[in-house]
C-alpha positions, -999 to +999 in steps of 0.1 A: -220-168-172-223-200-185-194-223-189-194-255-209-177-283-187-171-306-217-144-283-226-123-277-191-088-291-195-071-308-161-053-284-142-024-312-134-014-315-175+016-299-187-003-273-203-024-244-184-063-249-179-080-239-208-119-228-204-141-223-231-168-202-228-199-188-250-199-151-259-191-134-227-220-114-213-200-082-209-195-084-243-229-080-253-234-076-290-256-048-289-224-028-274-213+003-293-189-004-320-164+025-321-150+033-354-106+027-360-096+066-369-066+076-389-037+099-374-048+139-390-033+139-420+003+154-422+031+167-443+064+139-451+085+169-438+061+173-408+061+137-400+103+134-403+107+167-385+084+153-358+106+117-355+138+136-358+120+156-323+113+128-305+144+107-313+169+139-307+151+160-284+128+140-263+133+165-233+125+199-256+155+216-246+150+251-262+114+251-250+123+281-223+129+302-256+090+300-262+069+334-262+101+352-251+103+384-269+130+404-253+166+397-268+184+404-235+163+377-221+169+352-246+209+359-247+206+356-207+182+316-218+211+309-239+239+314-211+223+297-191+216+265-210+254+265-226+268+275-189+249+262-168+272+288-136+247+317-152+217+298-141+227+290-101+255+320-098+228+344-094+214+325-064+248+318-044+254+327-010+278+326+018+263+299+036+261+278+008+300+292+001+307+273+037+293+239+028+311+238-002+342+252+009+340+221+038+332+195+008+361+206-013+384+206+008+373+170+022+372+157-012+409+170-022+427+150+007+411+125-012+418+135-048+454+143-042+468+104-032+443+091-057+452+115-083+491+104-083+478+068-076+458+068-108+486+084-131+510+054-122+478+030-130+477+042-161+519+039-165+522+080-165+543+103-141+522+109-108+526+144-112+500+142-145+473+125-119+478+161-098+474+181-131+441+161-139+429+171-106+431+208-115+422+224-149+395+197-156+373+203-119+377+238-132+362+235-168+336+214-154+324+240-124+314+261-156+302+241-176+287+209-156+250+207-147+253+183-116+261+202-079+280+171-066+302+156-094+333+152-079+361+157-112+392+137-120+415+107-128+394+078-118+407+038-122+389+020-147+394+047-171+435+048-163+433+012-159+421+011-196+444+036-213+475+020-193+466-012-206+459-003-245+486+018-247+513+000-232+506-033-253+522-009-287+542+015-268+566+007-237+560+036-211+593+035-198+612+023-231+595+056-247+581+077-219+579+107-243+554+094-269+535+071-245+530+104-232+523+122-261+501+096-269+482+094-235+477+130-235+463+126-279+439+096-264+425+125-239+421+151-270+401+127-291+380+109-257+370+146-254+361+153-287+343+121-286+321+126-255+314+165-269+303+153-302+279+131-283+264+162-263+262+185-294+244+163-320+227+148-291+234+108-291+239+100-262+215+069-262+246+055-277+262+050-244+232+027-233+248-001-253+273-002-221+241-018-200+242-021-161+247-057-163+279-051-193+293-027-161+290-049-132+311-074-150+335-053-166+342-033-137+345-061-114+371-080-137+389-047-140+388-042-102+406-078-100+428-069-125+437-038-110+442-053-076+462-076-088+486-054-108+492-039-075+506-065-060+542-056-076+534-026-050+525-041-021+553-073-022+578-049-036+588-067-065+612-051-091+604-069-127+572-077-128+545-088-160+532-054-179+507-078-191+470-075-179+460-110-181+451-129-152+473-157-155+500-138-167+504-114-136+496-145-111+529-159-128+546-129-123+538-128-088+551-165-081+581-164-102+595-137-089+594-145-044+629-137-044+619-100-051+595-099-020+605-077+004+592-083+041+597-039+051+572-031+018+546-061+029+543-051+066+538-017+056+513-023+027+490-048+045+493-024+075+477+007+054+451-013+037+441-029+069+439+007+080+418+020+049+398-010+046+385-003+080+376+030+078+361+022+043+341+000+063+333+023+090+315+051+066+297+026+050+286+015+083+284+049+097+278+075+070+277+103+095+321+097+099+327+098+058+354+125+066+371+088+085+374+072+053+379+102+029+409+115+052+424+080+054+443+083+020+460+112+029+472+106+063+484+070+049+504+092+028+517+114+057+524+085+081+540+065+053+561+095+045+575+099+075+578+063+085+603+060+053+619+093+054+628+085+093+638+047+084+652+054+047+688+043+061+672+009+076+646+001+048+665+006+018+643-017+001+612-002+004+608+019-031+589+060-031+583+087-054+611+107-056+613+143-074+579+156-083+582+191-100+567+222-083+544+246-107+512+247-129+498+223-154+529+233-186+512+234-217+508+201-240+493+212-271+524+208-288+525+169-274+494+158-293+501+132-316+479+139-350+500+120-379+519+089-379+518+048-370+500+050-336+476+078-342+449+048-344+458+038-314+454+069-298+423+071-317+408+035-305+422+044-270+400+078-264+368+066-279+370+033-252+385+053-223+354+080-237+327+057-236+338+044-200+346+074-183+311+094-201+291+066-188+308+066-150+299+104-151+270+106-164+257+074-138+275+088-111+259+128-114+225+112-121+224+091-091+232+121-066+209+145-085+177+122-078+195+117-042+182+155-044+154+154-063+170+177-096+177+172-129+210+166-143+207+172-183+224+140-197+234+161-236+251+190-210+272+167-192+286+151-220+298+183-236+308+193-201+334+158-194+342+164-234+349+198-230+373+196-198+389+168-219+397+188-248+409+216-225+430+187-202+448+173-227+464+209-240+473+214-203+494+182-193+460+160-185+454+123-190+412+116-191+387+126-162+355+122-152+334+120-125+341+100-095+317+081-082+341+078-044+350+112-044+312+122-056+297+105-027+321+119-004+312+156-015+276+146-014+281+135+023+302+164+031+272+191+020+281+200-012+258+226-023+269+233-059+300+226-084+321+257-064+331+223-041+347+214-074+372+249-077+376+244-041+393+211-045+413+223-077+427+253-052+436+227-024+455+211-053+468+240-067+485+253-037+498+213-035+518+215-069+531+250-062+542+247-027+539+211-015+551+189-043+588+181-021+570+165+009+556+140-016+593+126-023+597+099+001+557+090-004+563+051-005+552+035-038+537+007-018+510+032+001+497+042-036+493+001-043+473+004-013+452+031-020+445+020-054+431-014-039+410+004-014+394+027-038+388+002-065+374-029-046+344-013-040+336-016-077+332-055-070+288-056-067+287-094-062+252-085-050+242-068-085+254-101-102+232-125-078+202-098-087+209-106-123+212-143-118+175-142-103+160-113-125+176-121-163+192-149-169+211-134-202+219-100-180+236-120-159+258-138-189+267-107-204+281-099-173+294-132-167+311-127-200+325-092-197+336-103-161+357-134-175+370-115-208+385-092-190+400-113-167+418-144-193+422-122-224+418-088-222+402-051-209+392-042-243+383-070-256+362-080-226+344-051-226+340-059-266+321-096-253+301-080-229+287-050-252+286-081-280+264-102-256+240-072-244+238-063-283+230-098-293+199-098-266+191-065-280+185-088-316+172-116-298+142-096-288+138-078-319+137-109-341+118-131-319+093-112-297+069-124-278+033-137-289+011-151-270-029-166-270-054-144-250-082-153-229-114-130-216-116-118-178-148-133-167-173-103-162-152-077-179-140-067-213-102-069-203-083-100-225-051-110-207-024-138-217-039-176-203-006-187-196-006-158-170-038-157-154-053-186-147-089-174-149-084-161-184-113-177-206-112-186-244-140-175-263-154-203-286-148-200-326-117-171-320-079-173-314-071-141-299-029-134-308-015-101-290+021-095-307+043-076-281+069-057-305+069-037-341+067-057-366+098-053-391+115-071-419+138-088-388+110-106-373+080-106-399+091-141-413+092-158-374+059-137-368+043-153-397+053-185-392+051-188-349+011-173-360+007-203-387+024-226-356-005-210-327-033-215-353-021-251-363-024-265-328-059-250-319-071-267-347-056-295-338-068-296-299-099-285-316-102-317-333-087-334-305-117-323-277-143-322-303-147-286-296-166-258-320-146-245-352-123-221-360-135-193-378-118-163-366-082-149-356-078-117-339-044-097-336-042-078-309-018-050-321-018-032-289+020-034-284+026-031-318+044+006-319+055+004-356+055-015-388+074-017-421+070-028-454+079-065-447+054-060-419+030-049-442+036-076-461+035-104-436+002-091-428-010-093-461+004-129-469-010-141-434-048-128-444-044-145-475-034-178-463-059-177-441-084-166-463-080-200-481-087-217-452-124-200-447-104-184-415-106-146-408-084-125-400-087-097-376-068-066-364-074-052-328-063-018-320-034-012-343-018+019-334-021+055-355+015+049-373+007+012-378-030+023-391-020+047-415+008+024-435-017+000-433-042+020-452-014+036-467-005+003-488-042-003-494-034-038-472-063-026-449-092-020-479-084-057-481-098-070-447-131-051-451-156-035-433-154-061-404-120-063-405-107-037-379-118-027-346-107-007-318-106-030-295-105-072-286-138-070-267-156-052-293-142-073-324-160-101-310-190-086-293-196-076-335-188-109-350-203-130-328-231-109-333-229-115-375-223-151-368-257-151-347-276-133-374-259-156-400-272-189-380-307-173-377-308-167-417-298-205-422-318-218-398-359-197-399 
């Protein structure tokens, strides 16, 4: 192949070499020149009832229902998809009884301390954190589609409802309607997340991005953390405030407060905790070391203070928990009046938290296992056990992604780990509830810290620094917010940030100029390959997004801007003219009439310039609008082509012809 070395730019400029080349000889003009079809020709209810398909039901859920003709098989289909227990029941055994029976109860000395530790996070009784840990485990065991979602109270979502809920109502001013609003936020976080299952939107979730979640559930790790301090130093009056500042303040202003009994003990149990933590990380054969720490803190705390109450009278506990099942709550939920917004605003946020935890957390251990965890299930699953939870004394659950992994390192085998765990608890609140009275207050400061500083990935954030530089602000952001002003509002920044990138890259895509690979018929961007050669007389564009009315004004004129400076460096080197622009439309997945439009406007500007334009591969959607709006009738027989290579394998063949016609 023949290069031309008065046109080789110096490697050393700012720029990237740029080669140009005659007509590339795997491009030879006698090539076949396939023809740009249309899409068959269909119905506007066919088309609309094929986007709503694809947008809705991407995964075909009903598609088991095809060719069945018997009814009893299709009612047994449709017990199976609503209840997902119809489609494993059938298949369990005793052995797989065992494991579970093993995971459940492993996972229940763990739920129990974190369940009242999670109620006083989010400013209820701790006897509400016990209920959570029973009727919702049991709705989900039916209805749940993952085998090792471990169910209740978790912290970022008690975290969240403490803190939006306490800024209007004062939980110990007003117990009974912070109550009664705690348990109305649950109701409508459940109808919320079942909604979301039913008509099948979950993709709005995906706003919440895995950078917006590092951030915000790092700052509300610190936050929580630090809030635990009036634990763990034993102070009395303390900030209700979630602010950074504000609770540091707190902390210092009130030394006199400290008491030296609560901080030996505290520090000594989170020592304790953190090192087992530490060790089943290390060692994820001894998990049962770290998921049985909790508990037996609680025991040996217990005793310590029961056995020392007369010489530690400063170190605070429980006190009177009531024995007996979940009372009913219906009757609590608060439907009419000057907070029912609140509650409103509260259940969608602690919804959209706790839906996205579950839904992470179940499909993480399901690839673990290499099985399928239906996202639209699980969502009608967590809303469903919601709805149920908050008529039966509840506060909002999901799953847990502490307790999950301990079930899935304990051999859970399917979700009966789940009613094993709400047994374990069950025989707690009937029979068990008066050992918990001297259960220092300090030891569920402690637990909370040990179970929440794990949510602190330092090492996602550093990926994001390296990977994506506006990942790693929206995370810096949501991080930050949450910290100086508040959780809400910091998790409003961070989904703000990640929806602003989200624009940024629909109104500005990328464009870029293509060269040829020597010896084939493959066109790559010269900016990233190096050997990428430009073809004399074309300016091949690729556009790398749909074209809309967002970004068909910057298309036109960032096109205008590419042609503009190779004429210029045309001029410049004394190089061969312009004469034709080709858009590679490869990547271009859709268009609309602003599109259409821009398209149109750009041919004709360039049409007045003696330049032609051309359009590579546009795909069957973008095709038919274009011929649709009789935009394409306009750019004429030689106008589109199925690919780069063969757009200019043709017209370099007509300008050969054209050349030999002037010049006999």
């Amino acid at each position: 192949m023949g290069l031309n070395s008065n046109r080789v730019e110096d490697f050393s400029s700012h720029e990237n070499t740029v080669v140009r080349i005659q007509v590339p000889e795997a491009l030879n003009p006698s090539m076949e020149i396939h023809k740009v079809c249309l899409p068959p020709k269909q119905t506007t209810f066919q088309k609309f009832k094929r986007r709503v398909s694809e947008i809705f039901f991407p995964d075909n859920p009903l598609h088991g229902f095809r060719n069945q003709t018997s009814s009893l098989k299709k009612l047994l289909l449709g017990l199976q998809f609503f209840l997902p227990i119809f489609q494993w029941g059938p298949h369990y055994n005793v052995g797989l009884l065992k494991s579970d029976i093993i995971s459940g109860l492993t996972i229940a000395s763990l739920a129990i301390p974190q369940g009242i530790s999670y109620a006083k996070l989010a400013n209820l009784p701790p006897i509400v954190g016990l209920y959570s840990s029973f009727v919702p485990p049991m709705i989900y065991s039916l209805l749940g589609s993952s085998r090792h979602l471990a169910v209740g109270p978790v912290s970022i979502a008690s975290l969240v409802m403490g803190s939006m809920l306490s800024e209007a109502v004062s939980p110990t001013g007003d117990p009974i309607l912070y109550l009664k609003l705690a348990f109305t936020s649950t109701f409508f976080a459940g109808v919320f997340q079942a909604s979301l299952g039913i008509l099948r939107l979950g993709f709005i979730i995906d706003f919440l991005s895995k950078a917006t979640l590092v951030g915000f559930m790092a700052g509300a790790a610190v936050i929580v953390s630090l809030q635990q301090l009036k634990g763990l130093l034993g102070i009395v009056h303390f900030t209700s405030k979630m602010q950074m500042p504000a609770v540091m303040s707190s902390v210092f202003s009130t030394t006199d407060e400290w008491s030296w009994q609560t901080i030996v003990m505290g520090f000594s149990f989170l020592l304790f905790m953190l090192s087992t933590r530490h060790i089943s990380m290390k060692w994820p054969k001894l998990f049962w070391v770290s998921a049985a720490a909790p508990l037996t803190s609680v025991i040996l705390s217990t005793l310590i203070v029961f056995l020392l109450k007369s010489k530690s009278p400063n170190i605070s506990f429980i006190g009177h928990l009531p024995k007996g099942l979940n009372p009913p709550s219906a009757n609590m939920l608060y439907f009419s009046g000057e907070f029912l917004a609140l509650a409103i605003k509260t259940g969608i946020v602690t919804g959209i938290l706790s839906l996205t935890e579950g839904v992470a957390v179940g499909r993480t251990f399901a690839s673990l296992q290499n099985y399928q965890v239906d996202g639209n299930k699980e969502m009608m699953a967590i809303g469903l056990m919601n709805i149920f939870g908050s008529c039966s004394s509840c506060y909002v659950t999901t799953g847990s992604f502490s307790r999950s992994a301990v079930n899935y390192n304990a051999g859970a085998k399917s979700a009966v780990s789940n009613i094993i765990m709400a047994s374990a608890v069950l025989v707690t609140l009937l029979f068990l509830m008066p050992l918990f009275y001297y259960t220092p207050n300090v030891i569920l400061a402690a637990i909370i810290i040990t179970a929440v500083i794990g949510l602190i990935d330092y090492q996602a954030a550093l990926r994001l620094w390296k990977v994506d530089k506006l990942d790693f602000l929206a995370c810096l952001s949501s991080f930050l917010g949450v910290l100086f002003i508040s959780v809400p509002l910091g998790l409003a920044i961070a989904v703000g940030v990640s929806v602003f990138k989200i624009l940024l890259h629909v109104t500005r895509p990328n464009t870029m100029v293509l060269g040829n690979i020597p010896g084939t018929q493959i066109y790559h961007s010269i900016n990233r390959y190096r050997e990428a050669l430009r073809v004399p007389s074309f300016l091949v564009l690729a556009v790398e997004s749909p074209i809309y009315f967002a970004n068909s004004t910057y298309l036109q004129e960032r096109i205008s801007r590419w042609i503009r400076e190779e004429e210029e460096k045309i001029v410049a080197n004394n190089e061969t003219t312009l004469k034709t622009i080709i858009l590679d439309m490869t990547a271009v997945t859709a268009i609309d009439t602003s599109g259409i439009e821009m398209i149109s406007e750009l041919r004709k500007m360039l049409d007045k310039k003696s330049l032609q334009l051309v359009l590579a591969n546009p795909g069957g959607t973008v095709t038919e609008k274009l011929q649709q709006s009789k935009v394409l009738e306009s750019f004429g027989l030689n106008g589109v082509y199925l690919s780069v290579g063969e757009a200019i394998a043709d017209i370099s063949s007509l300008y050969k012809a054209q050349q030999g016609q002037a010049h006999p």
